[in-house]
N, C-alpha and C positions, 0 to 999 in steps of 0.2 A: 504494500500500500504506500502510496506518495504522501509527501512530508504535507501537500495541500490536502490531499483526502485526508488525513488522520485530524487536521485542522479544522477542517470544515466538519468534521462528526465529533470533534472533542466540543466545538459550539454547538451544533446542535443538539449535543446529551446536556449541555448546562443550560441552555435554554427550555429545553423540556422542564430538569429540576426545578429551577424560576417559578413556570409557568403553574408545577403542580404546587408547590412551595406556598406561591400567594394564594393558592384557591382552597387549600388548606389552611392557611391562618384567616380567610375572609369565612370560612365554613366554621371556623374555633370563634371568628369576630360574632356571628349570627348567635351559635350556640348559644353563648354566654347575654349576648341582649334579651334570646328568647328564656332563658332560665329565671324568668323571674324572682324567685326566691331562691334562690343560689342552691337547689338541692341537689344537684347534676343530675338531674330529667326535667323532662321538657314534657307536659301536654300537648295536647290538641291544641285546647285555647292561648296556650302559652305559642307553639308554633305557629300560630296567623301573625302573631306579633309580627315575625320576620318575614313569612310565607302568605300573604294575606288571600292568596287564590288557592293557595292549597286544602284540597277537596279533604275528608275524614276519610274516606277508604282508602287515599293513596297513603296517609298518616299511618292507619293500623296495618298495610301491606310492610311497611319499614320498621315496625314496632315485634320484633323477629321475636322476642319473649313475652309476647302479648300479658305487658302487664299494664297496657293503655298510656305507656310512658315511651319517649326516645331518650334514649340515654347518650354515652358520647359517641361510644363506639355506632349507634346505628345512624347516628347523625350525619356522618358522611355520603351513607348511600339516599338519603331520603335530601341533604341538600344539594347532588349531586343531580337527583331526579328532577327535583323543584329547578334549579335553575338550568337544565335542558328543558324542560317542558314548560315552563310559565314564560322564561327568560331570553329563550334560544341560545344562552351560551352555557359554555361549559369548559 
């Protein structure tokens, strides 16, 4: 491999990092707005906070230990969902 290809894919792997980097700490920023009461879970009602289109059945599809809570760990996939599907980005 050429000294330019190993360049231009050593940029493009730290630009991917970045990219997932921020959409992780902007996903950790929501979390903690939508945690109202600082318990580490999140409702329903607590998730419209941030998610204000976000439907209850996409809510309890993400809520993987149906305890009617998103905790942190499920919070990634459900704001991952919310902002491809309400947002168009991801």
């Amino acid at each position: 491999m050429s000294d330019h290809r190993r360049n231009a894919l050593a940029r493009a792997t730290l630009t991917l990092a970045l990219i997932l980097a921020s959409a992780g700490m902007a996903g950790a920023v929501a979390f903690a707005r939508a945690d109202t009461d600082q318990d580490g879970l999140v409702s329903y009602e607590q998730a419209l906070i941030v998610m204000p289109k976000l439907k209850e059945v996409s809510f309890n599809r993400f809520d993987t230990n149906h305890d009617g809570f998103i905790d942190r760990g499920e919070w990634s996939g459900l704001d991952a969902f919310y902002r491809f599907t309400y947002t168009g980005r991801n």
